[in-house]
VEXRO-963321 format. One record per atom (N, C-alpha, C): atom name; x, y, z; residue in one letter; residue number from 1. Coordinates in steps of 0.05 Angstrom, whole numbers, plus 32768, in hexadecimal, padded with zeros to 4 digits. Example, Ala and Ser with C-alpha at 12.3 -4.5 7.8 and 13.67 -1.06 7.14 Angstrom:
VEXRO-963321
BASE  site    c1    c2    c3  code  pos
BASE     N  8108  7F8E  809C     A    1
BASE    CA  80F6  7FA6  809C     A    1
BASE     C  8108  7FBE  809C     A    1
BASE     N  8101  7FD3  808E     S    2
BASE    CA  8111  7FEB  808F     S    2
BASE     C  8102  8001  809D     S    2
END
This chain:
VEXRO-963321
BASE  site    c1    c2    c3  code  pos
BASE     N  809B  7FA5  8255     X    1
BASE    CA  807F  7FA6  8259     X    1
BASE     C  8072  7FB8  8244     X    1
BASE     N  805E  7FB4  8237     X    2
BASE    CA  8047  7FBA  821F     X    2
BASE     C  803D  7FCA  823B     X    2
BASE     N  8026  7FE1  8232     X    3
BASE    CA  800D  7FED  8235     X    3
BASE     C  8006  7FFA  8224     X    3
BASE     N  7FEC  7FF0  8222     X    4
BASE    CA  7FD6  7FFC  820C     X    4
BASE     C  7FC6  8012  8217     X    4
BASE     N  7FC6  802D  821E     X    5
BASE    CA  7FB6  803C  821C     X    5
BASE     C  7F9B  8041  8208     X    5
BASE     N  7F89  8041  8216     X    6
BASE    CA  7F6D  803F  8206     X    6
BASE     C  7F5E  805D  8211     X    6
BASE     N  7F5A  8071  81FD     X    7
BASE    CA  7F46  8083  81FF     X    7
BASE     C  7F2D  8092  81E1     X    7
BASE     N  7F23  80A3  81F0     X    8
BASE    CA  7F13  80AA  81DF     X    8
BASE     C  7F1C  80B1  81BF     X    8
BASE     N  7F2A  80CF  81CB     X    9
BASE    CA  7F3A  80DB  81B8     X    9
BASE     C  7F4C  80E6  81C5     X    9
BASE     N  7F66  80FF  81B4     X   10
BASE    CA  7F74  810B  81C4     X   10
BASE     C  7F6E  8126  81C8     X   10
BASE     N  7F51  8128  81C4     X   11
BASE    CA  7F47  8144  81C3     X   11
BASE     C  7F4F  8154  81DC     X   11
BASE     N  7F53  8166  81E4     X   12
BASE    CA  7F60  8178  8200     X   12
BASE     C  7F4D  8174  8216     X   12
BASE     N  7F56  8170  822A     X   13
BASE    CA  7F42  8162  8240     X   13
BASE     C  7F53  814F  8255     X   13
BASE     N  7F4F  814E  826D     X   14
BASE    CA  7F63  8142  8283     X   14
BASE     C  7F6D  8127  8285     X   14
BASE     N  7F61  8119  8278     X   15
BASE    CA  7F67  80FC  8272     X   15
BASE     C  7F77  80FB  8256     X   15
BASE     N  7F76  810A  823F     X   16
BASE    CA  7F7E  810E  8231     X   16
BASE     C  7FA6  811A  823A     X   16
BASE     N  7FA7  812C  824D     X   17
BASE    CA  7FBC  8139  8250     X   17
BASE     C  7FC8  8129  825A     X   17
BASE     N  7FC4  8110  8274     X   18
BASE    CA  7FCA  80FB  8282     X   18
BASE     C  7FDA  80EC  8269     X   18
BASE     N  7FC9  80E8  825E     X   19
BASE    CA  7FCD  80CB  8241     X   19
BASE     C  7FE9  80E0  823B     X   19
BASE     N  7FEA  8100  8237     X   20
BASE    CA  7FFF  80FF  8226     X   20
BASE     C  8019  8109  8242     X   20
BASE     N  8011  8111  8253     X   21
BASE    CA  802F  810B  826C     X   21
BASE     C  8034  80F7  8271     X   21
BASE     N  8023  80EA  827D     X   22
BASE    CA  802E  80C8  8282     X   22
BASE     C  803A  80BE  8268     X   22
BASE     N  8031  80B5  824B     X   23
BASE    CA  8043  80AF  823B     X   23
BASE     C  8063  80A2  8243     X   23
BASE     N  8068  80BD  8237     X   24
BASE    CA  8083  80C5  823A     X   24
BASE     C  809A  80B8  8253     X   24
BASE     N  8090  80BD  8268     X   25
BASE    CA  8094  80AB  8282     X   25
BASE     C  8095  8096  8285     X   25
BASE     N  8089  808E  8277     X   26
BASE    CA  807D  8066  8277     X   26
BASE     C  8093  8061  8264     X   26
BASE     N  8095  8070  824B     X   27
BASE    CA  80B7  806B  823E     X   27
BASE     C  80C7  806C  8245     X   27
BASE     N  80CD  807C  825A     X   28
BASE    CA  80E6  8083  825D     X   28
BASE     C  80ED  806D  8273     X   28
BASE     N  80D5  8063  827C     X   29
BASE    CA  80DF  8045  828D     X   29
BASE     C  80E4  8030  8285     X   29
BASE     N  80E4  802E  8264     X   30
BASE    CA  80E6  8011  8259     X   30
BASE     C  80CB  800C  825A     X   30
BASE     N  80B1  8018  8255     X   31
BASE    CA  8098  800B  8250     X   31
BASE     C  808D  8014  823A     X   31
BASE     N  808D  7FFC  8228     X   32
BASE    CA  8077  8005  820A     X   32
BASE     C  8069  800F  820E     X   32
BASE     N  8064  8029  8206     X   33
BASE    CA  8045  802E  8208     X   33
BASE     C  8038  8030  81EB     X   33
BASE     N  8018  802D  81EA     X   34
BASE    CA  8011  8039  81D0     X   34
BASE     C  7FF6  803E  81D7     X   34
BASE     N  7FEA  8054  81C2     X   35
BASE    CA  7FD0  8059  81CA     X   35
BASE     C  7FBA  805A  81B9     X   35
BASE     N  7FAB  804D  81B7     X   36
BASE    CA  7F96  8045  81A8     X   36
BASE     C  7F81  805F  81AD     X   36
BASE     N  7F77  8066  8198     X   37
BASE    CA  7F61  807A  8194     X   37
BASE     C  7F47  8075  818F     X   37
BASE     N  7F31  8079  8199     X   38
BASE    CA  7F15  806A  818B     X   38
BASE     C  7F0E  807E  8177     X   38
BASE     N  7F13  809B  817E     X   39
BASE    CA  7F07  80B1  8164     X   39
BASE     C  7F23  80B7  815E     X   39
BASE     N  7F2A  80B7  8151     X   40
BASE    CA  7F44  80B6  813C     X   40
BASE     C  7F49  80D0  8131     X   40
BASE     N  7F37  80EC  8136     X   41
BASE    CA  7F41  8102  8127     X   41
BASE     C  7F5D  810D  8133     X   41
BASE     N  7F5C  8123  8123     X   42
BASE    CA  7F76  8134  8127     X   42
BASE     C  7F72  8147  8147     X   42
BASE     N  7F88  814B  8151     X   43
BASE    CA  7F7F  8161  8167     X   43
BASE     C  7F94  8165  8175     X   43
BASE     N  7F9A  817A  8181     X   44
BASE    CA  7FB7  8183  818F     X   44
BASE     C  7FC7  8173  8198     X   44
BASE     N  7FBB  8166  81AF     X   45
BASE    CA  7FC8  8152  81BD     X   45
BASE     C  7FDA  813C  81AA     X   45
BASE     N  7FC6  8134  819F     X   46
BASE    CA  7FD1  811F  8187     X   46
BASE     C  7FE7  812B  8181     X   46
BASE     N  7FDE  8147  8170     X   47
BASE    CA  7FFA  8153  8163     X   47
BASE     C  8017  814B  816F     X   47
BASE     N  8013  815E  8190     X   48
BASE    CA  802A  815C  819E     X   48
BASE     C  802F  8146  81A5     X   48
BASE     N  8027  8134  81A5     X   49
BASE    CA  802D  8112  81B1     X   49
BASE     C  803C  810A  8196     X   49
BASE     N  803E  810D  817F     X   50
BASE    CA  8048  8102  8163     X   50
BASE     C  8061  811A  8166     X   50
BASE     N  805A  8135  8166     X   51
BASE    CA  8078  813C  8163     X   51
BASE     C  808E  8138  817B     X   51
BASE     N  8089  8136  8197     X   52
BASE    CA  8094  8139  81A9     X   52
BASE     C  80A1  811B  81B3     X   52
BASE     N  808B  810B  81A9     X   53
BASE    CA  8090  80ED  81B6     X   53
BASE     C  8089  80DB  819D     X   53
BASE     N  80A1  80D5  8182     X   54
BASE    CA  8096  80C6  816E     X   54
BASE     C  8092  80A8  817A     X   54
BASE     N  80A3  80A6  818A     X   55
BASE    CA  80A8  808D  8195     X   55
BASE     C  808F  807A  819A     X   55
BASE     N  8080  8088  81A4     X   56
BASE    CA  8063  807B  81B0     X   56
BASE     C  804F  8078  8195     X   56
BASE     N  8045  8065  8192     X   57
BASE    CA  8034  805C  8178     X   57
BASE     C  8023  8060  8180     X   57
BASE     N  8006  8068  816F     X   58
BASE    CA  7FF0  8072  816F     X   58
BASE     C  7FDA  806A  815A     X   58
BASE     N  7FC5  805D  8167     X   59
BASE    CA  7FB2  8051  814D     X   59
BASE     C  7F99  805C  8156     X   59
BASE     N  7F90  8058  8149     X   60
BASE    CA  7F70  806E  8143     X   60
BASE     C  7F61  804F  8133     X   60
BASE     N  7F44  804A  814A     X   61
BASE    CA  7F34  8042  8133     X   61
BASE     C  7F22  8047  811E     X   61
BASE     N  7F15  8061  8125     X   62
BASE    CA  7F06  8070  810E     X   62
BASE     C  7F0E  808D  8109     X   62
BASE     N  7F0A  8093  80F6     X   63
BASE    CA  7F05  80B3  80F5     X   63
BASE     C  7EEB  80C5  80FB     X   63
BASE     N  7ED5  80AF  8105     X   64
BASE    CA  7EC3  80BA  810C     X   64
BASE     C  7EBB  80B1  8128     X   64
BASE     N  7EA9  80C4  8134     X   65
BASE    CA  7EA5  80C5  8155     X   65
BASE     C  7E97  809F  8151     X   65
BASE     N  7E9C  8097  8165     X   66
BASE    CA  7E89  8081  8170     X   66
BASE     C  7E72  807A  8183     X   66
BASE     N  7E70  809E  8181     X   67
BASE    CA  7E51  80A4  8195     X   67
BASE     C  7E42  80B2  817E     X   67
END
C-alpha cells in the first residue's frame, strides 16, 4: 500500500509532529509512505525526518508560501 501525505509545511506545530511519528509506523508496516510539501522551506522537522527516516521521500512544491 502507497500513502501520500499532503501538508502545509514541516514547520513545528501538531499536525506537523503527527506527519513525523506516524511516518515511521506506517513503514515499519510495509506502507509506502511519502510526503508532499506545499511550502517547501527548510525547518526542523524536515531536518529530523531526512536524518532519522531517509527512507520516506519528500517533495516540496514551492519554495515560496502559497498564501
Amino acid at each position: 500500500m502507497k500513502v501520500l501525505q499532503v501538508i502545509n509545511s514541516l514547520k513545528i506545530g501538531g499536525a506537523e509532529r503527527l506527519i513525523l511519528d506516524s511516518s515511521d509506523l506506517y513503514h515499519n508496516r510495509g506502507i509506502n509512505i511519502e510526503i508532499l510539501l506545499l511550502d517547501d522551506n527548510e525547518s526542523a522537522f524536515r531536518k529530523e525526518l531526512q536524518e532519522k527516516y531517509p527512507h520516506i521521500r519528500i517533495q516540496g512544491i514551492t519554495k515560496k508560501s502559497i498564501y
